[in-house]
ROMI-421492 format. One line per 4 residues: number of its first residue (from 0); their letters; for each residue x, y negated, z negated of C-alpha. Coordinates in nm, 2 decimals. Last residue first. Layout:
# ROMI-421492
NUM = a = X/Y/Z  ... $
//
This chain:
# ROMI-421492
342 = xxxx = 3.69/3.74/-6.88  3.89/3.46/-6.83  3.71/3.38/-6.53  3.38/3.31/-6.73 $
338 = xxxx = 3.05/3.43/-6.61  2.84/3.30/-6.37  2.40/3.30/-6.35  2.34/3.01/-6.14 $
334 = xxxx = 1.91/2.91/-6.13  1.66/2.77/-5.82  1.37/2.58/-5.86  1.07/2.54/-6.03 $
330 = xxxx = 0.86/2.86/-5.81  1.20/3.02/-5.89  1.51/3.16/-5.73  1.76/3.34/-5.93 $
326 = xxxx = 2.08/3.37/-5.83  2.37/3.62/-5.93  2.68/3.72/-6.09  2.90/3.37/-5.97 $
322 = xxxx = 3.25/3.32/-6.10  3.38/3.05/-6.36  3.66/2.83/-6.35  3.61/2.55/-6.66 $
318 = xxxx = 3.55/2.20/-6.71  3.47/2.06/-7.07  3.22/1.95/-7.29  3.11/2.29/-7.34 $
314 = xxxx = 3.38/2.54/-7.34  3.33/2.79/-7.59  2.92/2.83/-7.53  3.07/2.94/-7.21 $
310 = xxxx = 3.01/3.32/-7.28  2.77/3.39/-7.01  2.76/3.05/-6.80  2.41/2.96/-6.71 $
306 = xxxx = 2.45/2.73/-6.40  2.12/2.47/-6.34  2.09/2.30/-5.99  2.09/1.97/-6.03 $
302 = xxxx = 2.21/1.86/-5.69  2.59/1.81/-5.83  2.59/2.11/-6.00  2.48/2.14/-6.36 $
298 = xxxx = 2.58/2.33/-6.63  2.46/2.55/-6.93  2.67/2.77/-7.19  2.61/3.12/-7.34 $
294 = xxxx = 2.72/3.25/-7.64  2.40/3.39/-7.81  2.07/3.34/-7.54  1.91/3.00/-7.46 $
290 = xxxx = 2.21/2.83/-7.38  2.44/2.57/-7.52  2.53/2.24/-7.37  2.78/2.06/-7.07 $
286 = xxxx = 2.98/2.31/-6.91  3.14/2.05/-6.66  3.14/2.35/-6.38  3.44/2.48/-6.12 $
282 = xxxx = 3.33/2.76/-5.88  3.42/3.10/-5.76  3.21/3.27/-5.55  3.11/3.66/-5.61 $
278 = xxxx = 2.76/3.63/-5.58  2.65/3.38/-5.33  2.62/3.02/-5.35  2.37/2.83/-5.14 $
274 = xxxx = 2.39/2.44/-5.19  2.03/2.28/-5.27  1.82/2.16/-4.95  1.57/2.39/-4.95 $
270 = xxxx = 1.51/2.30/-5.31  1.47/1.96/-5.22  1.21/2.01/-4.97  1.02/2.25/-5.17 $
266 = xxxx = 1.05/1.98/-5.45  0.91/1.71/-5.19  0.61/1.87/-5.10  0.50/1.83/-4.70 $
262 = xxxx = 0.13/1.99/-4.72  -0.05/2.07/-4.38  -0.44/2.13/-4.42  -0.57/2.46/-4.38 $
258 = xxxx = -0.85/2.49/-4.64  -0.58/2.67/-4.84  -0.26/2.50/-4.83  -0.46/2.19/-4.94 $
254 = xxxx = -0.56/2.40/-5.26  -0.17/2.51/-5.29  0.00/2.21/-5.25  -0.30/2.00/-5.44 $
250 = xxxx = -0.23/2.26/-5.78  0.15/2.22/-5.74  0.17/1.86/-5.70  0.50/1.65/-5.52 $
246 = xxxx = 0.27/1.55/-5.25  0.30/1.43/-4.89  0.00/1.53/-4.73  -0.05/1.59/-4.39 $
242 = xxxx = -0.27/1.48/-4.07  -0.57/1.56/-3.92  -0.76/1.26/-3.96  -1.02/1.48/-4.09 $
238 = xxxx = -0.87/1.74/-4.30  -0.64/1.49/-4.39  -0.91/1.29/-4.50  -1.07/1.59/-4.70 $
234 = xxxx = -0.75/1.72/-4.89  -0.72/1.31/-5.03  -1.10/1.35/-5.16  -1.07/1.66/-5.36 $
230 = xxxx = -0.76/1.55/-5.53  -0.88/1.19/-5.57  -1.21/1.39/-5.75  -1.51/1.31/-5.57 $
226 = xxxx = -1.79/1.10/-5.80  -2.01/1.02/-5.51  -1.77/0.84/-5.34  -1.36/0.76/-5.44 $
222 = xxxx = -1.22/0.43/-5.21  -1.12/0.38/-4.86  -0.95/0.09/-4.74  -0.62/0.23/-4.58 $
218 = xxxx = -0.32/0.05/-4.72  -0.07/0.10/-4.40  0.30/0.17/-4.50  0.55/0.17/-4.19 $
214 = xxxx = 0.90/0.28/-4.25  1.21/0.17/-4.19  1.15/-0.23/-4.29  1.15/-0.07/-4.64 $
210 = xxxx = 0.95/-0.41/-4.83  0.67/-0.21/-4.88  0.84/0.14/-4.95  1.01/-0.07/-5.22 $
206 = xxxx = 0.67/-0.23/-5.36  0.50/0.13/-5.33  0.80/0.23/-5.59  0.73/-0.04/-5.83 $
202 = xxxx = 0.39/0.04/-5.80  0.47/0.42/-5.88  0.72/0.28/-6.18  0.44/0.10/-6.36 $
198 = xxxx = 0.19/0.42/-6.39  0.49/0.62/-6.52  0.56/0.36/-6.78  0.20/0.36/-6.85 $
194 = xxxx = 0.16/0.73/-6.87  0.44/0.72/-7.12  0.32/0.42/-7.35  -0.01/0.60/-7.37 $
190 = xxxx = -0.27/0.30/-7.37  -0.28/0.36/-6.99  -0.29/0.01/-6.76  0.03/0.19/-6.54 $
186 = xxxx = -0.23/0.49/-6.50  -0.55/0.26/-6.41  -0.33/0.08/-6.14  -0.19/0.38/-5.99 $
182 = xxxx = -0.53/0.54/-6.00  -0.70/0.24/-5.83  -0.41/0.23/-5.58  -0.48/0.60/-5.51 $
178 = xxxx = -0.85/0.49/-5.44  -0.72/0.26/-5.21  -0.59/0.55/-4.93  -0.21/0.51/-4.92 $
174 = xxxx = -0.09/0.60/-4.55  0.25/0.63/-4.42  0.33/0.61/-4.08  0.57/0.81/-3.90 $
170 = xxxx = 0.93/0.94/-3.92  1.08/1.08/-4.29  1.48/1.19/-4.19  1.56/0.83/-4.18 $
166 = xxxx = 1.77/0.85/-4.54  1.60/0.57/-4.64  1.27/0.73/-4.60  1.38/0.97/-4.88 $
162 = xxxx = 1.53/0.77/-5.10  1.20/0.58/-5.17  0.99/0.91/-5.14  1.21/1.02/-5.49 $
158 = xxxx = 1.00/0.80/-5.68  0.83/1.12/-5.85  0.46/0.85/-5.92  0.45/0.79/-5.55 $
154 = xxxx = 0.49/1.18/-5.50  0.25/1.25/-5.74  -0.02/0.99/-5.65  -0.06/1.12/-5.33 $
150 = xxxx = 0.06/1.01/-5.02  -0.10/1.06/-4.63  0.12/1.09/-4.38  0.06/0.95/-3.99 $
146 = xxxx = 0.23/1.07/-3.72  -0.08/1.17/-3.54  -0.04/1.55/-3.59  -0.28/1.75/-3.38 $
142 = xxxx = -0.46/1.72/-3.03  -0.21/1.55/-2.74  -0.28/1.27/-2.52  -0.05/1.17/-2.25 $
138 = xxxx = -0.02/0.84/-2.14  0.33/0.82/-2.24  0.25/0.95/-2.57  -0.05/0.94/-2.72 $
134 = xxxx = -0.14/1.07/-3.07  -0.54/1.19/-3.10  -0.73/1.22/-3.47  -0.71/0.89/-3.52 $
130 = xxxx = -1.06/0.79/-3.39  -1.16/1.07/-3.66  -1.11/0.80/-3.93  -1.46/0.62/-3.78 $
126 = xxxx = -1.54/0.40/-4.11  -1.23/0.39/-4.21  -1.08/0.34/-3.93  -1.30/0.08/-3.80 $
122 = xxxx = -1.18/-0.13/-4.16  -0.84/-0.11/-4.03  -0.91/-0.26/-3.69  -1.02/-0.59/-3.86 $
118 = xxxx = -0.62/-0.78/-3.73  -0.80/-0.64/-3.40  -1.14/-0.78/-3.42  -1.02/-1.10/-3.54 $
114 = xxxx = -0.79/-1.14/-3.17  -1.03/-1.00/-2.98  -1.35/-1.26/-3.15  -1.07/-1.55/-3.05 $
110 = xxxx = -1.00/-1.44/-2.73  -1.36/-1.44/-2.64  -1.47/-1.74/-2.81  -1.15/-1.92/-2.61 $
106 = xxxx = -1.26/-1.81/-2.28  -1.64/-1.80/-2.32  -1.57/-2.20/-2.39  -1.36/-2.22/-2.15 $
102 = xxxx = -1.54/-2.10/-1.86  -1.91/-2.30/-2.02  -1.75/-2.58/-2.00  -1.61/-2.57/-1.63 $
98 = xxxx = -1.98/-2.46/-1.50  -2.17/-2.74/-1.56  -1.89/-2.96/-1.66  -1.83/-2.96/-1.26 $
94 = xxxx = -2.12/-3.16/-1.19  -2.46/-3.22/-1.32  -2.49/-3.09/-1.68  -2.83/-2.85/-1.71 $
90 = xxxx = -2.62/-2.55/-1.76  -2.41/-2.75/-2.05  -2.73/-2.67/-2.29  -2.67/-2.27/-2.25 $
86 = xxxx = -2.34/-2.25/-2.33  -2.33/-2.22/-2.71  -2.52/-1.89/-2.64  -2.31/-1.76/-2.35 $
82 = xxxx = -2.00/-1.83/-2.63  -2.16/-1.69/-2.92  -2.19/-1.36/-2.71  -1.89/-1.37/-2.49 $
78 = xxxx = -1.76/-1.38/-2.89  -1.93/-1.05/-3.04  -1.83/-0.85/-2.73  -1.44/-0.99/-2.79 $
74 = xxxx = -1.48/-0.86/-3.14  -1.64/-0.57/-3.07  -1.35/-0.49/-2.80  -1.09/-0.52/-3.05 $
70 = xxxx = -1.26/-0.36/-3.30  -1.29/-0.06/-3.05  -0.87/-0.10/-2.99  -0.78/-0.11/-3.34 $
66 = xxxx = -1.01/0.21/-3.43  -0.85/0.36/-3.16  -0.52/0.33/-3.28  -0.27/0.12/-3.04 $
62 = xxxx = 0.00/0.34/-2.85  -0.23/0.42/-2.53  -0.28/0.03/-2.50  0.12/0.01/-2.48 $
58 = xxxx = 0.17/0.27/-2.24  -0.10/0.15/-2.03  0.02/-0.20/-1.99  0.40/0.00/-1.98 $
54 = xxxx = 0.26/0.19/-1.65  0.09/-0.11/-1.49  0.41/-0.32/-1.53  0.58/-0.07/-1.35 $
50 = xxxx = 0.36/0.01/-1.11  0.29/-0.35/-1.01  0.59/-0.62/-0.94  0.84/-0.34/-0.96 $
46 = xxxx = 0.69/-0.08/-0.79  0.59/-0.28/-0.51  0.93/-0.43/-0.44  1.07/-0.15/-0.24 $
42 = xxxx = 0.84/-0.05/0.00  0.71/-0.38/0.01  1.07/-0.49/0.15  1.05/-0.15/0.40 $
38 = xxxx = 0.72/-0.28/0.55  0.83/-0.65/0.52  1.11/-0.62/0.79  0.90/-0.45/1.07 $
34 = xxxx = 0.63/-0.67/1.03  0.87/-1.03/0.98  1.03/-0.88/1.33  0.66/-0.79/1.51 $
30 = xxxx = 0.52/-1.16/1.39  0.84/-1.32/1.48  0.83/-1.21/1.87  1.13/-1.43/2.01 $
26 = xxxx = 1.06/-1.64/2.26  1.36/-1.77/2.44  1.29/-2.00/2.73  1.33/-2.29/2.48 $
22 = xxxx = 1.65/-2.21/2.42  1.84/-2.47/2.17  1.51/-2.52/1.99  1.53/-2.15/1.87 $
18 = xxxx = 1.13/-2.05/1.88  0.93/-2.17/1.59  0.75/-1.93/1.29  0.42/-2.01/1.22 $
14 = xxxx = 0.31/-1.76/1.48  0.50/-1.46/1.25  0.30/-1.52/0.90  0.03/-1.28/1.01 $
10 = xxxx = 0.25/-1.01/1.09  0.47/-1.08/0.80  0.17/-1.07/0.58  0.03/-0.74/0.72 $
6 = xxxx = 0.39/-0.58/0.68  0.39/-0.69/0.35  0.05/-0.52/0.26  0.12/-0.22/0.43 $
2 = xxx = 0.47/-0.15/0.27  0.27/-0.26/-0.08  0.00/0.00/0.00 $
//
């Protein structure tokens, strides 16, 4: 179409060409040249004055929420609206106010109600979440994760998230549903000194993940209904948006785990993460207090794991060369059993 459309203009613009004024006699046939040369010019040029722009205009509508872009368009709905209505007495207007006023009025109302109807795109979502439920990429949608993560309590409350999307290894967009605000809130207002200290450090965290320019953290305005539990109500949004739950709980891994919703828990992660040792291995400890059983001795590797030390009750407060029996790997972590070199 652009070779076409080039070679029709140079066709057209070849009369308006002149002949050579040193050779009159001459005539050269501009409207067959300027054809042949704009065909391969449109050829090239096309793509970059419309396919390309076309493809990142659609790239970049496929890449707003649908809840942003329906608001959007109620917005601008809402403001042709006003604006036909406002109109109506410049009809009667003699001249080119009659139509001129009305253009920019509907104009400016309409940008104006697109504009506030896509800052309001929030409020869509949560009254149509399952506009979410489809991530585009290049034009392309696909059914599943939308790269959005919802966040419990637990996990705010842990303050390990904060490290963790500093690291990078956390992509998409976070999403704190208002009712775990309101149990944030009544937690850090607790009478119990511990609770409230807890209760503070979760908002002190959400302030950090705020300020994080690494990772997005959307408030999503929903609250508690018809006296859900937050537990209860987080495993049905994610059902329904379709997305995960970041949580540090046992009880909501294992509940979301079982009406099929996706559960990203932070101690599995870190225990997946500790340093494997293997019976036999020799390692150096800073045995640092007594055991549970007669003569033993407890340390700590660098990642928290715990090393029991059979027979380093001798050496606490201090290093010492012991060698790996056997691991133990529990639902709260994973536990060293060594014994002394020296034995």
């Amino acid at each position: 179409m652009g070779a076409g459309g080039f070679g029709v203009l140079g066709w057209r613009l070849g009369p308006y060409v002149p002949d050579f004024p040193s050779d009159s006699k001459q005539i050269i046939p501009w409207g067959i040249v300027l054809a042949i040369v704009g065909l391969p010019l449109g050829a090239i040029v096309t793509p970059y004055l419309l396919l390309r722009p076309w493809r990142k205009a659609v790239n970049h509508i496929n890449s707003i929420p649908g809840s942003t872009l329906l608001s959007a368009c109620f917005g601008a709905l809402v403001g042709l609206v006003f604006a036909a209505l406002i109109s109506i007495p410049f009809y009667n207007i003699n001249g080119w106010m009659a139509w001129g006023i009305p253009i920019v009025v509907s104009v400016s109302l309409g940008l104006m109600g697109l504009v506030l109807g896509g800052v309001r795109g929030r409020d869509v979502q949560a009254v149509f979440p399952a506009l979410e439920n489809t991530n585009h990429t290049n034009g392309v949608a696909h059914e599943g994760r939308n790269g959005k993560i919802l966040v419990d309590t637990s996990v705010i409350i842990d303050g390990r998230i904060a490290d963790l999307t500093g690291t990078g290894f956390l992509e998409g967009t976070l999403v704190v549903p208002r009712f775990i605000l309101d149990e944030l809130r009544h937690i850090a207002d607790s009478s119990d000194p511990l609770r409230r200290n807890r209760g503070r450090r979760g908002l002190e965290v959400l302030g950090r993940l705020r300020r994080d320019d690494s990772i997005t953290l959307d408030i999503l305005d929903v609250g508690i209904t018809n006296g859900d539990e937050v537990d209860s109500m987080l495993v049905q949004m994610a059902r329904t948006m379709k997305c995960p739950i970041l949580t540090t709980d046992y009880n909501l891994n294992r509940v979301a785990e079982f009406q099929g919703v996706q559960v990203l828990n932070v101690n599995e992660l870190a225990n997946a993460l500790k340093s494997i040792v293997l019976p036999g291995e020799e390692m150096r400890v800073n045995i640092v207090q007594e055991g549970k059983e007669l003569g033993q001795g407890v340390a700590y590797l660098d990642d928290g794991t715990m090393v029991v030390v059979e027979g380093g009750k001798r050496y606490i407060n201090a290093f010492h060369d012991v060698t790996v029996t056997r691991v133990l790997q529990t639902a709260a972590g994973r536990i060293i059993f060594a014994q002394s070199k020296n034995n």
